[in-house]
N, C-alpha and C positions, 0 to 999 in steps of 0.2 A: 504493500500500500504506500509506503513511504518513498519507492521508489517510484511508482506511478505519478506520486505528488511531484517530487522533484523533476522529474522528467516533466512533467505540462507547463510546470513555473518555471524551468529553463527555456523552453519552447515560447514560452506567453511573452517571456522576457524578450527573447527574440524577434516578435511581434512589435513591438516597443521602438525597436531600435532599427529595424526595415523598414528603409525610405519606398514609397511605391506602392504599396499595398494595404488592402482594407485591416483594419485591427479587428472590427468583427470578424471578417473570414479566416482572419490570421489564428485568431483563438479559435474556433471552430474547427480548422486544421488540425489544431492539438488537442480539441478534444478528439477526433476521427483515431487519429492514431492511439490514444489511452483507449478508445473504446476497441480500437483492432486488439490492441495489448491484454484486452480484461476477456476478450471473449463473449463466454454465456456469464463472466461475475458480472457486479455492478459498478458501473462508473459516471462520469458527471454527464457523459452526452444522455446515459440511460437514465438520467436522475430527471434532467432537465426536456428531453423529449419526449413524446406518446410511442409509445411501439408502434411499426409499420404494420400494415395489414399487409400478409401473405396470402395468397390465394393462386390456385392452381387456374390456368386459360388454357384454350386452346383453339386454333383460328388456322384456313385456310387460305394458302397464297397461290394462285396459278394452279389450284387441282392440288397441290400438295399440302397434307394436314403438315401440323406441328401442336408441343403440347410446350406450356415451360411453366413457369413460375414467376408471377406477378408480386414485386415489393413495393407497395403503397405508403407515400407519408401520408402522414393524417390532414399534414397541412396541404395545400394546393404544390404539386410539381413543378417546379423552378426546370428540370431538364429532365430528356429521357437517359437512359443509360443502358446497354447492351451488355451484360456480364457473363463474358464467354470462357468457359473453365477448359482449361486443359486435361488432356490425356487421365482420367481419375475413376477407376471404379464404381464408385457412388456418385459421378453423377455433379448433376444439377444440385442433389441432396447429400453431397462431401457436406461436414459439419461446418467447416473452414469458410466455405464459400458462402454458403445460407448466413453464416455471421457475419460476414462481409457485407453481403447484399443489406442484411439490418440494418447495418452502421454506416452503411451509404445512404438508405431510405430517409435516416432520422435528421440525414441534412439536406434532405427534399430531392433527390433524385428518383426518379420512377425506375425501378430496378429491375429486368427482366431478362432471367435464365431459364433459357432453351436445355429442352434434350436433345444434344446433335448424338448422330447415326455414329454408333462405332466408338465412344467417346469412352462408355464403363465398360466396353471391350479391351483400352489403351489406345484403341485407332484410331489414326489422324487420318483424313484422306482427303481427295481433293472436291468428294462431293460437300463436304463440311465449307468448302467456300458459298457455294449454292444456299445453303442453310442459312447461312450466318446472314448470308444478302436478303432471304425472303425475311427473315425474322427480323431484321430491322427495319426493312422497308415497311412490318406491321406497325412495330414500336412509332417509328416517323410517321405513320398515319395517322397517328391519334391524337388529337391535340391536348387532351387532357393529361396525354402523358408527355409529349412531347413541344409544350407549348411553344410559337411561332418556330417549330421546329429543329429546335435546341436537342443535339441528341447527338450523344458519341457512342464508344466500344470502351471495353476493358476486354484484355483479353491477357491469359498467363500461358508459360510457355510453348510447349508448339500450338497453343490456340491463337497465339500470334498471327502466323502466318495464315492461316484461311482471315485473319480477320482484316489485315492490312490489303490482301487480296480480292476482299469481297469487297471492299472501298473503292476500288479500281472498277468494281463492277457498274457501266451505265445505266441498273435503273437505278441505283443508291449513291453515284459518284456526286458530290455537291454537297450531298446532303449529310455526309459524314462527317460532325465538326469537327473532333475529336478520336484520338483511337490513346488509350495508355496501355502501354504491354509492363509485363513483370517478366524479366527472363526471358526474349520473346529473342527470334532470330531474325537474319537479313539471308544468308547463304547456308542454304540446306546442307550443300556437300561437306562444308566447311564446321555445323554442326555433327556432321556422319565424323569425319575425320578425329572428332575432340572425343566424341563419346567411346571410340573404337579403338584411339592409341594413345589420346593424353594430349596431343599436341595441338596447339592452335594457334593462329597466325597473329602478333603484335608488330605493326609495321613491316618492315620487313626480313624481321626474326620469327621464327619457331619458337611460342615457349611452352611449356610443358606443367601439368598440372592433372594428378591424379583423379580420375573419370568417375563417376559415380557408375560401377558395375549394372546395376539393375539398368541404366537405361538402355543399352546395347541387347538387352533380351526381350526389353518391354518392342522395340524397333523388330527382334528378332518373331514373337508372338504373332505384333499387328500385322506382319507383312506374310505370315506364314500358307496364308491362303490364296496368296496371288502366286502359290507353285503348282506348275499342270499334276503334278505326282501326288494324288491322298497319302502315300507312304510317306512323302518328304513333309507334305504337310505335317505330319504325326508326330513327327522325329523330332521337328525343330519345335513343336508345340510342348514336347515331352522334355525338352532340353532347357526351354527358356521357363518353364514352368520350374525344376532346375535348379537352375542358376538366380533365380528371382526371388527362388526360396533361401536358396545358399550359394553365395558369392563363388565359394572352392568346390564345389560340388564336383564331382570327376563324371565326363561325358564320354568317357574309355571305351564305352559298352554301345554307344548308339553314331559314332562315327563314322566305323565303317559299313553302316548301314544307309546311308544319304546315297542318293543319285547324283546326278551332273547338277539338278539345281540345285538340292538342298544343299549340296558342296559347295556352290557358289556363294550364297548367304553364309555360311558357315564359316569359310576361308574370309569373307572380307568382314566378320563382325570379330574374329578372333585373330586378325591383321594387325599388328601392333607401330608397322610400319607407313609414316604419315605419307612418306613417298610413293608408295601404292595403290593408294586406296581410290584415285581417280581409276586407274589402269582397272581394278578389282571393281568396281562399280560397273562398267560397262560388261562384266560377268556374269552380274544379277540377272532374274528373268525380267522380261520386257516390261510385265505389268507393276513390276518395282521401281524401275529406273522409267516410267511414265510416270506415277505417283510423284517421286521426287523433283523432277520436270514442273510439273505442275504448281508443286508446293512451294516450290522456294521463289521469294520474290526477288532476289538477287539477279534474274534471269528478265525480271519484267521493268521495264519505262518506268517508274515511281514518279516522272516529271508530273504525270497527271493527276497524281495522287492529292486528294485539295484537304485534306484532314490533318490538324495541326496534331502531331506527336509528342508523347509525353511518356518518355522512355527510362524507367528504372530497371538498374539489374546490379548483383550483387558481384563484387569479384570472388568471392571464393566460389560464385555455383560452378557447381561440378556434372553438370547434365548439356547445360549452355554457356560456354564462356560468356563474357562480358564483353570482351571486343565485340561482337555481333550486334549487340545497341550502337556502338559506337560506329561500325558498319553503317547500319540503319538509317541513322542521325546523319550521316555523310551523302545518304542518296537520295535523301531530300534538299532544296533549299535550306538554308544558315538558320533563315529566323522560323523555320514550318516546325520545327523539333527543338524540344528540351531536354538532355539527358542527364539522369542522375545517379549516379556510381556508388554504391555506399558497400562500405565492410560490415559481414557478419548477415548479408543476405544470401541463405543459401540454397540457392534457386528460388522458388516459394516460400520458406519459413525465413522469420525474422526474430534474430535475435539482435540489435544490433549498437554500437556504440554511441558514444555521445555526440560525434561528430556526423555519422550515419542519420542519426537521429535530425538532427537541422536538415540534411538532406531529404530525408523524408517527410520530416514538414512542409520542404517549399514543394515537392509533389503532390502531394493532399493538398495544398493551399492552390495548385494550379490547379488540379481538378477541382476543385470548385470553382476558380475562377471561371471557368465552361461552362458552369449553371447559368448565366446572368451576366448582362453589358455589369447589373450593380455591382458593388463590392459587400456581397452578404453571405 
């Protein structure tokens, strides 16, 4: 508790002393983050707000249903907001997320999480750009949610890229004011690369930075069904099952049982060599290295991209380097992106230091700035 205390009144202080910006929103900022910090405890935003009303929707775009999850503030919606969860088993209904979407509600955004295809599978794919485009284009229809049209994205890591994607898309391009990613990429290849041998690119040095194991099997799962072989299917299903369970797990027994594809996925996820792995990529079967095509917006014109970016990522994660915001940030216009760098975010989870902490203030303090020309 005392540390929550101290953390808002260094925050508030901060507030105080930044020229440029509203002191209301500024405090609001800090409470957003203590309420990230408390969770389901109690804190000043939940002291001082109504609970958001949550309720289940579900609405029709072009013949295609969707179902998601509606977060209402009590008071009238200042912006829409599109909260696009990544890669995560549970879903729209991760506990993380749902408390997230509260703590955005109670400072007036209309918060609304989709069930995209594939998502509490691990899979990322490129029909989840489709998705993301019709379900905002619902959110943007409604004015009650999205008053004179005021409506961005949130999206965490690889939900990043369908979401940056689906902004490129012409019936939502325009209307996209805002996109914030957490841990989000620019160059697919170049995430394949970090998560498979460690390595990834800072200027123009190699540096190197131990992987988060699990994500090279969660990659290995999602993609296990775009092989013509049901056996190889099997195999890589029964391996990344595995290794997901346990990092060392010995796969002695089911290797030389792979065919030509499954070998191929197999050799470039257990590649440890950064110099390969373009060469080893073009090995994968076709419907892999289509997906990847697809998804990576490194490959796509960003000039057209009219949504102003607001990019946080942590240097230690170890699923997505850090450079890849910094990427990002470079392929848009100077003044279209803000990015914020902070120690002690790892990947998604935040633990993070004092100085971290100002950093992520003045990002909650942008996102709000998105609600409203006001400063409230």
């Amino acid at each position: 508790m005392l540390r929550r205390m101290f953390f808002k009144l260094i925050l508030f202080g901060g507030v105080l002393i930044l020229g440029g910006c509203s002191l209301q929103r500024g405090y609001r900022a800090a409470l957003v983050l203590a309420d990230v910090a408390a969770a389901d405890q109690p804190s000043r935003l939940k002291k001082t707000t109504a609970p958001p009303e949550r309720s289940p929707v579900s609405f029709i775009v072009d013949g295609r249903s969707y179902r998601a999850d509606l977060y209402r503030p009590r008071e009238e919606a200042l912006a829409g907001l599109l909260l696009i969860p990544g890669a995560a088993e549970e879903g729209k209904d991760d506990p993380r997320l749902v408390s997230l979407a509260m703590t955005l509600a109670r400072v007036r955004f209309a918060v609304l999480v989709p069930e995209l295809t594939g998502l509490r599978e691990l899979k990322v794919g490129p029909g989840n750009i489709r998705e993301v485009r019709d379900v905002f284009a619902w959110l943007v229809s409604r004015p009650e949610l999205s008053p004179q049209g005021r409506a961005g994205m949130m999206a965490f890591s690889f939900g990043a890229g369908p979401a940056i994607l689906a902004a490129l898309e012409p019936a939502i391009q325009g209307k996209v004011q805002f996109i914030l990613t957490v841990g989000g990429y620019h160059d697919l290849v170049e995430v394949l690369t970090f998560f498979t041998t460690g390595y990834f690119q800072k200027g123009d040095r190699r540096r190197y930075l131990a992987p988060n194991v699990y994500g090279k099997w969660v990659f290995v799962r999602s993609n296990a069904d775009r092989l013509s072989d049901p056996a190889d299917q099997r195999i890589l299903k029964i391996m990344a099952e595995r290794r997901m369970t346990d990092p060392g797990a010995s796969l002695n027994d089911l290797e030389d049982r792979l065919g030509p594809e499954g070998e191929a996925v197999y050799t470039f996820v257990t590649n440890r060599d950064p110099g390969r792995v373009r060469f080893l990529l073009q090995d994968l079967p076709a419907g892999i290295r289509e997906d990847i095509e697809e998804l990576n917006p490194a490959i796509r014109d960003l000039s057209s991209l009219r949504a102003r970016l607001l990019l946080v990522h942590g240097y230690d994660d170890n699923i997505i380097p850090y450079t890849q915001s910094i990427a990002l940030a470079r392929a848009v216009p100077e003044d279209q992106s803000r990015l914020f760098l902070v120690q002690g975010l790892v990947h998604v989870d935040i633990e993070p230091g004092l100085l971290s902490r100002w950093r992520l203030w003045r990002a909650v303090d942008a996102l709000l700035a998105e609600r409203s020309e006001v400063g409230n």
